[in-house]
Jmol script that loads the backbone (N, CA, C; Angstrom):
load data "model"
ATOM      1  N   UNK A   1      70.172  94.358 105.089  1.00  0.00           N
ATOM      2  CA  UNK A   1      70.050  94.304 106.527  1.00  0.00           C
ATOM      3  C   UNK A   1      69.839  92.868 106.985  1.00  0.00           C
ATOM      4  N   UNK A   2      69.063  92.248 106.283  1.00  0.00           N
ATOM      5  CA  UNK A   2      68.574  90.950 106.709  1.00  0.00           C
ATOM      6  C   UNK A   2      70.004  89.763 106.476  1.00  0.00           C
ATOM      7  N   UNK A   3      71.471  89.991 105.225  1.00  0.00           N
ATOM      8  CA  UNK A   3      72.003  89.504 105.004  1.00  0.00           C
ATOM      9  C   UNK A   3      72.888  89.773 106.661  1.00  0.00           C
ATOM     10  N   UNK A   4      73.070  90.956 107.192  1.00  0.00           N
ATOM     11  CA  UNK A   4      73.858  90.963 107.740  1.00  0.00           C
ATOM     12  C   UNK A   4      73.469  90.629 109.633  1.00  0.00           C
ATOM     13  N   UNK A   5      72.210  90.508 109.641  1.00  0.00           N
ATOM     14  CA  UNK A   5      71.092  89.920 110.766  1.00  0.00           C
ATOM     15  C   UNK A   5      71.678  88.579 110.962  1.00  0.00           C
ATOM     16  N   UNK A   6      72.155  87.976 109.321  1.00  0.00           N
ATOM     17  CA  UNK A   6      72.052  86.555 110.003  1.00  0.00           C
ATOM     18  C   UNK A   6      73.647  85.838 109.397  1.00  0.00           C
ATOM     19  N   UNK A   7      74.150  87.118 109.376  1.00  0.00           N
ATOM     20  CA  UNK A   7      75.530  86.558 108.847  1.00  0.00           C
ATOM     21  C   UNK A   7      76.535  85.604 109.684  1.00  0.00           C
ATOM     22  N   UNK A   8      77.178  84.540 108.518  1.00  0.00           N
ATOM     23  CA  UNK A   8      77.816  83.539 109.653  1.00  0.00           C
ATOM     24  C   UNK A   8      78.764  84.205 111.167  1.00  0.00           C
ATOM     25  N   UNK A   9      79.600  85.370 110.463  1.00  0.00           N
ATOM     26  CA  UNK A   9      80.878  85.804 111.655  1.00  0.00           C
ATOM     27  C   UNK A   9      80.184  86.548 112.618  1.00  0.00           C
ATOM     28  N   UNK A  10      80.215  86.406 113.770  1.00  0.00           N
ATOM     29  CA  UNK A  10      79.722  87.085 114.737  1.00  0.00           C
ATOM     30  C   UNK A  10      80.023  88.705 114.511  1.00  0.00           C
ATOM     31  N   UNK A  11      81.059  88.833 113.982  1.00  0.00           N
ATOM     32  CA  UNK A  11      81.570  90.505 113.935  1.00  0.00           C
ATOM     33  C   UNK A  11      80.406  91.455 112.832  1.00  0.00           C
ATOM     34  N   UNK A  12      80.417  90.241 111.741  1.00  0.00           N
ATOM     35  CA  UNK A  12      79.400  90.761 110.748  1.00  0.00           C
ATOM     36  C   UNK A  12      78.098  91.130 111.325  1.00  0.00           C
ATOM     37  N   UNK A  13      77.605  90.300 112.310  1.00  0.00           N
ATOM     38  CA  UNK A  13      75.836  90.708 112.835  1.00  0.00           C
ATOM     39  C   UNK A  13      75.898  91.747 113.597  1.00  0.00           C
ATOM     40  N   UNK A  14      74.629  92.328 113.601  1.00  0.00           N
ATOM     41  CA  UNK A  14      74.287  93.139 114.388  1.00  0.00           C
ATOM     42  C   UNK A  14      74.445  93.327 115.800  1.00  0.00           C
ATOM     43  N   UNK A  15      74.957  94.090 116.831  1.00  0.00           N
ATOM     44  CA  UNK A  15      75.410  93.755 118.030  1.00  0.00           C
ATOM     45  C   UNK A  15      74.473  93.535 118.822  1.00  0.00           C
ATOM     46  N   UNK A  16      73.307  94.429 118.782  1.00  0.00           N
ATOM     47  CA  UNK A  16      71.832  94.070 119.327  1.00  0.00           C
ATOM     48  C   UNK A  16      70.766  94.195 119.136  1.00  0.00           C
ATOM     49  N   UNK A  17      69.919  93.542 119.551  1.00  0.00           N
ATOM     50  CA  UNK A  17      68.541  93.699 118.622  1.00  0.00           C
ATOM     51  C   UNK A  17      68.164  94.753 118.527  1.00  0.00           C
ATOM     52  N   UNK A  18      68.099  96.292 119.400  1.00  0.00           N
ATOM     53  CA  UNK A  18      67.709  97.568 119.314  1.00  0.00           C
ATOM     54  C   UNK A  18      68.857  98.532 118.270  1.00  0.00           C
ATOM     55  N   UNK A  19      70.245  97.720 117.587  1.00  0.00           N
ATOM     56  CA  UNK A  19      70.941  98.040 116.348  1.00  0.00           C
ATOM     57  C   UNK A  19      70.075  97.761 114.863  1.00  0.00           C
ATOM     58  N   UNK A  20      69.356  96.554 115.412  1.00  0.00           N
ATOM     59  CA  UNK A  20      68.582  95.980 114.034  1.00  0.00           C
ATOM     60  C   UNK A  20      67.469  96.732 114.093  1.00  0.00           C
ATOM     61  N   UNK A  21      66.928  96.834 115.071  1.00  0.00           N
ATOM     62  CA  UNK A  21      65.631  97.465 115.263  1.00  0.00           C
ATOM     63  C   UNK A  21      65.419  99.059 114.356  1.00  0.00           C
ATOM     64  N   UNK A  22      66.803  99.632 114.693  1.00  0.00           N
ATOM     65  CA  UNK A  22      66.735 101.065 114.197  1.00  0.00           C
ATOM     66  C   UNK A  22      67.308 100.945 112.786  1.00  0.00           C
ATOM     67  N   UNK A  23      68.347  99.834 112.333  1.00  0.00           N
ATOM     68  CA  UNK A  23      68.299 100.072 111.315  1.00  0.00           C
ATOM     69  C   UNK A  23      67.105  99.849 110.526  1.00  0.00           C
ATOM     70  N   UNK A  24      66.186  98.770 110.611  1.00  0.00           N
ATOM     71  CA  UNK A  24      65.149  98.685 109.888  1.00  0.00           C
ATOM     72  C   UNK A  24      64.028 100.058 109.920  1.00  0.00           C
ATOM     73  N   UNK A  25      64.142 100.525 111.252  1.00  0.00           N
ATOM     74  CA  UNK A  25      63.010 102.155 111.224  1.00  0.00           C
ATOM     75  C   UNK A  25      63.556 102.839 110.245  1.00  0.00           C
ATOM     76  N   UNK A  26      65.378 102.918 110.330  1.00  0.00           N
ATOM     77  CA  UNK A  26      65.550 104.154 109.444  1.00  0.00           C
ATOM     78  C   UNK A  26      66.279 104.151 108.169  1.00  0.00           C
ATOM     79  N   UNK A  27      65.892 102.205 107.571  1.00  0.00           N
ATOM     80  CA  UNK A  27      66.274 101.999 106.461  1.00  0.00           C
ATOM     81  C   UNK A  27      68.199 102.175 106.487  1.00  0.00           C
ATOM     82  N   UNK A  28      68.554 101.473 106.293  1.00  0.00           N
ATOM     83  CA  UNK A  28      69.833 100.940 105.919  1.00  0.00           C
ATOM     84  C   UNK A  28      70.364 100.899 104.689  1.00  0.00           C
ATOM     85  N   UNK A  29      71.156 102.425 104.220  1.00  0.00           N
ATOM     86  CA  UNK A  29      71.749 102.912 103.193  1.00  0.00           C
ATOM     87  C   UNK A  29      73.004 102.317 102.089  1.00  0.00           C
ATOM     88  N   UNK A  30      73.972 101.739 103.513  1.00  0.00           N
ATOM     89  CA  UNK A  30      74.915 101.183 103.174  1.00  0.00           C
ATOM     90  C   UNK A  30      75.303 100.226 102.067  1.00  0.00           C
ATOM     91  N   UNK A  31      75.798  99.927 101.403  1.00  0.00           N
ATOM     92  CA  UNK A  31      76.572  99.171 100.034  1.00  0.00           C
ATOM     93  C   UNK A  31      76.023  97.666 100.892  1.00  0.00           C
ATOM     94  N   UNK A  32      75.911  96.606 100.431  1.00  0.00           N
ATOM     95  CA  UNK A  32      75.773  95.144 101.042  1.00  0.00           C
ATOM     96  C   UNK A  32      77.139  94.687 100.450  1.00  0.00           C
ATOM     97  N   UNK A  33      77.440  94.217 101.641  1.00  0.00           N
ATOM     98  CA  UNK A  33      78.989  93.645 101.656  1.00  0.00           C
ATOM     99  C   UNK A  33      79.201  92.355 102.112  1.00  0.00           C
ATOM    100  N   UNK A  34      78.714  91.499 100.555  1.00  0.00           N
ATOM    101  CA  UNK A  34      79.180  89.738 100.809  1.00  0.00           C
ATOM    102  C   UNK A  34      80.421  89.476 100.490  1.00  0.00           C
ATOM    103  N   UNK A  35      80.827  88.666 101.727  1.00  0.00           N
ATOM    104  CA  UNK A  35      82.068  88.070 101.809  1.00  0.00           C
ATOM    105  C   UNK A  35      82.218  87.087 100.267  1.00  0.00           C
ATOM    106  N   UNK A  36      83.299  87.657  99.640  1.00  0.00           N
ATOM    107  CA  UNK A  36      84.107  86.955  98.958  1.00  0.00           C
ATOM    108  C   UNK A  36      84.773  85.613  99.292  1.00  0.00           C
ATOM    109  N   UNK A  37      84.288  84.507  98.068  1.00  0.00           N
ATOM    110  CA  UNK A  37      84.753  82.940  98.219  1.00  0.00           C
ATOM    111  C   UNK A  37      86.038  83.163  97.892  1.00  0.00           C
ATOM    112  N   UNK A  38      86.694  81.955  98.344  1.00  0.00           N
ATOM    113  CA  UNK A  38      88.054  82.216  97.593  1.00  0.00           C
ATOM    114  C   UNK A  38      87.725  81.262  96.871  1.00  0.00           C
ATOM    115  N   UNK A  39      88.998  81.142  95.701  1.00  0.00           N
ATOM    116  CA  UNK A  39      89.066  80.700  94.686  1.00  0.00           C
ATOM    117  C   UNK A  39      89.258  79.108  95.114  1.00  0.00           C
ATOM    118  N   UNK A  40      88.785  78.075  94.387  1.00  0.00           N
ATOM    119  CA  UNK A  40      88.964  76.592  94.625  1.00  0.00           C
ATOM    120  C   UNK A  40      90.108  76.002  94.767  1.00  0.00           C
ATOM    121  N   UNK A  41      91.239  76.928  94.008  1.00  0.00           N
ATOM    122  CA  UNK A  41      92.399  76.110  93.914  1.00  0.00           C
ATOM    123  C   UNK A  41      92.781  76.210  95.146  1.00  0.00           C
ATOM    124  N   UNK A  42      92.447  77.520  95.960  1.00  0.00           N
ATOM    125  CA  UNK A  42      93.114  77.710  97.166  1.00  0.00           C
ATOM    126  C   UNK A  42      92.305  76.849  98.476  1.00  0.00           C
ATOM    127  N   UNK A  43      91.164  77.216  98.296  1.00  0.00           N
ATOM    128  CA  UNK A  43      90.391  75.555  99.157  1.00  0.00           C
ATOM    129  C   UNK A  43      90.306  74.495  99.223  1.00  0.00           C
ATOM    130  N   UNK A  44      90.730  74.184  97.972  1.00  0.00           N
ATOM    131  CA  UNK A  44      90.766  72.449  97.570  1.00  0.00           C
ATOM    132  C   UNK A  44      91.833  72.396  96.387  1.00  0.00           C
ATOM    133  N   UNK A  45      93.277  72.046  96.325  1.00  0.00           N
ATOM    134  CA  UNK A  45      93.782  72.655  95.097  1.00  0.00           C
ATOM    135  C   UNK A  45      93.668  71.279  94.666  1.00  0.00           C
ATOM    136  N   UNK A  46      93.624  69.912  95.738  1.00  0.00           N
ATOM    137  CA  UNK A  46      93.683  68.454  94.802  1.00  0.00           C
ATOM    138  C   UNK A  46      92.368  68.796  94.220  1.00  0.00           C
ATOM    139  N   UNK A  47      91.431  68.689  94.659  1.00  0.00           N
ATOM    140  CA  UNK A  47      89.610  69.053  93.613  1.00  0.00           C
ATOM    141  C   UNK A  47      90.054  69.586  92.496  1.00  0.00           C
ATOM    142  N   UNK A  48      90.465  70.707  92.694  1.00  0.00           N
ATOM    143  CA  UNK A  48      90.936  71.685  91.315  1.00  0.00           C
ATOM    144  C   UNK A  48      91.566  70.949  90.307  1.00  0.00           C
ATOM    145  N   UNK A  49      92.657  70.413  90.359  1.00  0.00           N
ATOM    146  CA  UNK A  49      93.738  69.902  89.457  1.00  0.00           C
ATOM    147  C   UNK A  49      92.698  68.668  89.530  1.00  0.00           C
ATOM    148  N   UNK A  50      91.940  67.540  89.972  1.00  0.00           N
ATOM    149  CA  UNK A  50      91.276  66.771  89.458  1.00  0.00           C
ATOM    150  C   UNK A  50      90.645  66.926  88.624  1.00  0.00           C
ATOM    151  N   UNK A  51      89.739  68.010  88.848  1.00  0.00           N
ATOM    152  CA  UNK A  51      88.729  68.531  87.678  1.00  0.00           C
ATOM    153  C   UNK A  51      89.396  69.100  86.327  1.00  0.00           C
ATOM    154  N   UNK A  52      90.291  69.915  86.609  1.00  0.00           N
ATOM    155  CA  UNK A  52      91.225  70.389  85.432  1.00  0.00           C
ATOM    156  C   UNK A  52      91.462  69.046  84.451  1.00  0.00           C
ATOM    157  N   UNK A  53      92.048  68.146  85.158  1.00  0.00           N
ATOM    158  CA  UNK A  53      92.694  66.777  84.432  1.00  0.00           C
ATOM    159  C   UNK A  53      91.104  65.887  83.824  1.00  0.00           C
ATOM    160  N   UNK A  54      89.946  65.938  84.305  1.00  0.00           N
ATOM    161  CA  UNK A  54      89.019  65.537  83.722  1.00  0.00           C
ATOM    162  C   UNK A  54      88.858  66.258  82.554  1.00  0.00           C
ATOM    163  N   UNK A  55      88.536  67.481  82.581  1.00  0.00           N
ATOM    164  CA  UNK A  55      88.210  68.243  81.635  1.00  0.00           C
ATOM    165  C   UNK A  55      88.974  68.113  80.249  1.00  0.00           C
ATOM    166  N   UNK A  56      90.517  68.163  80.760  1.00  0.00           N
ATOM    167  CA  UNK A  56      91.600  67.538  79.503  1.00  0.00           C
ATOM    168  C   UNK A  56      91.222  66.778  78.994  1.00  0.00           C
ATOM    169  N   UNK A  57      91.060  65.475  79.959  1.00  0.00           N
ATOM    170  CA  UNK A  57      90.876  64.039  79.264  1.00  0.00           C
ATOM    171  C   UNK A  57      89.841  64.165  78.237  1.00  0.00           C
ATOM    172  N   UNK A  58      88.857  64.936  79.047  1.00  0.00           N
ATOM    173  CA  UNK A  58      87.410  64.940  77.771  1.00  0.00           C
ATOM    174  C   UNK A  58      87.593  65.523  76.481  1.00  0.00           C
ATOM    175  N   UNK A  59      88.824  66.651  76.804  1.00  0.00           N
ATOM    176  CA  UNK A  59      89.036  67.200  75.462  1.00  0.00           C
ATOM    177  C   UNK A  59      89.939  66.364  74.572  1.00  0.00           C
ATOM    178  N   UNK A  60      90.980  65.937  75.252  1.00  0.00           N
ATOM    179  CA  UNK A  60      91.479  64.929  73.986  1.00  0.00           C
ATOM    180  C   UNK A  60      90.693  63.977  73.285  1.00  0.00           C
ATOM    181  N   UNK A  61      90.106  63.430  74.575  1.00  0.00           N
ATOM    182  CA  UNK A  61      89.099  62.267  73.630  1.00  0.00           C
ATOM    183  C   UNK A  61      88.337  62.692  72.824  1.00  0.00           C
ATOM    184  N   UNK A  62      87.495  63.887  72.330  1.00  0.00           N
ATOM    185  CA  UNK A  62      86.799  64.494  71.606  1.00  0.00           C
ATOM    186  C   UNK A  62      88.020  64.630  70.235  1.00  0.00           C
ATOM    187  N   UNK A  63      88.688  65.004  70.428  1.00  0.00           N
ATOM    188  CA  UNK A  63      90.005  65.718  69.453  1.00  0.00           C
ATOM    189  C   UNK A  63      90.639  64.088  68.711  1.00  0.00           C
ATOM    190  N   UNK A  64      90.634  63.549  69.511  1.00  0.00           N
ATOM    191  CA  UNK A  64      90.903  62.095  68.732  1.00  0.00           C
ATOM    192  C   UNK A  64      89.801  61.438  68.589  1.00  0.00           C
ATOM    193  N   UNK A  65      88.587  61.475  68.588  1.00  0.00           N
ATOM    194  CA  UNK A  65      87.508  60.928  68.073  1.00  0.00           C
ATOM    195  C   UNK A  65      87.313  61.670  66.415  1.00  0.00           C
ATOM    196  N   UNK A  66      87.761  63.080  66.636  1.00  0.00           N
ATOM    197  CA  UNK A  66      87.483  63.935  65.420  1.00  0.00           C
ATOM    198  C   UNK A  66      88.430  63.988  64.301  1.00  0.00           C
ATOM    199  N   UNK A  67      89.193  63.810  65.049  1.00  0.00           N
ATOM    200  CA  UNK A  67      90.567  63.051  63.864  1.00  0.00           C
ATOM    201  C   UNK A  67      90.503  61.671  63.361  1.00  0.00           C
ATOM    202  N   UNK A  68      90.092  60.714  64.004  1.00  0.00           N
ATOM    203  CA  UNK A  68      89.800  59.294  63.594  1.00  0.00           C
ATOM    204  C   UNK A  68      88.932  59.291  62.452  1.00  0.00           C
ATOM    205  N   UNK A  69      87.354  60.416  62.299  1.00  0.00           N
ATOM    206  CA  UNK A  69      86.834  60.483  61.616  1.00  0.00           C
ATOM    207  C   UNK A  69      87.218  61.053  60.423  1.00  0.00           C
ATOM    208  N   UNK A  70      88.052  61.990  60.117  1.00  0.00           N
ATOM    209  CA  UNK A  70      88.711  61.966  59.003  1.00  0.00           C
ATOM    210  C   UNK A  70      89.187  61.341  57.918  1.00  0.00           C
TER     211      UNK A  70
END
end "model"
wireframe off; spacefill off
backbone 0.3
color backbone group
């Protein structure tokens, strides 16, 4: 109840305080329904593929550090 009291979308909140009021008297049954993030690539896909390409780099360099030692 309290997630959806203060949820960002206007559609999500409560329409008026005597909606909140009664749900809290008569307890609020319903499933809690948080909005799903989307995925990064789709919010930021340069971030994404940056980080991807770090992560590589770190792995090769590990993989040729471990072969050198051989």
């Amino acid at each position: 109840m309290l997630l959806k009291a203060v949820a960002r979308e206007k559609k999500a909140r409560f329409t008026t305080a005597e909606e909140f009021l009664l749900a809290l008297e008569l307890g609020d049954r319903s499933r809690l329904r948080v909005p799903r993030q989307s995925p990064l690539l789709e919010r930021n896909p340069a971030l994404f593929w940056r980080g991807l390409s770090v992560v590589s780099v770190i792995v090769n360099l590990v993989l040729l550090f471990l072969l050198n030692k051989r």
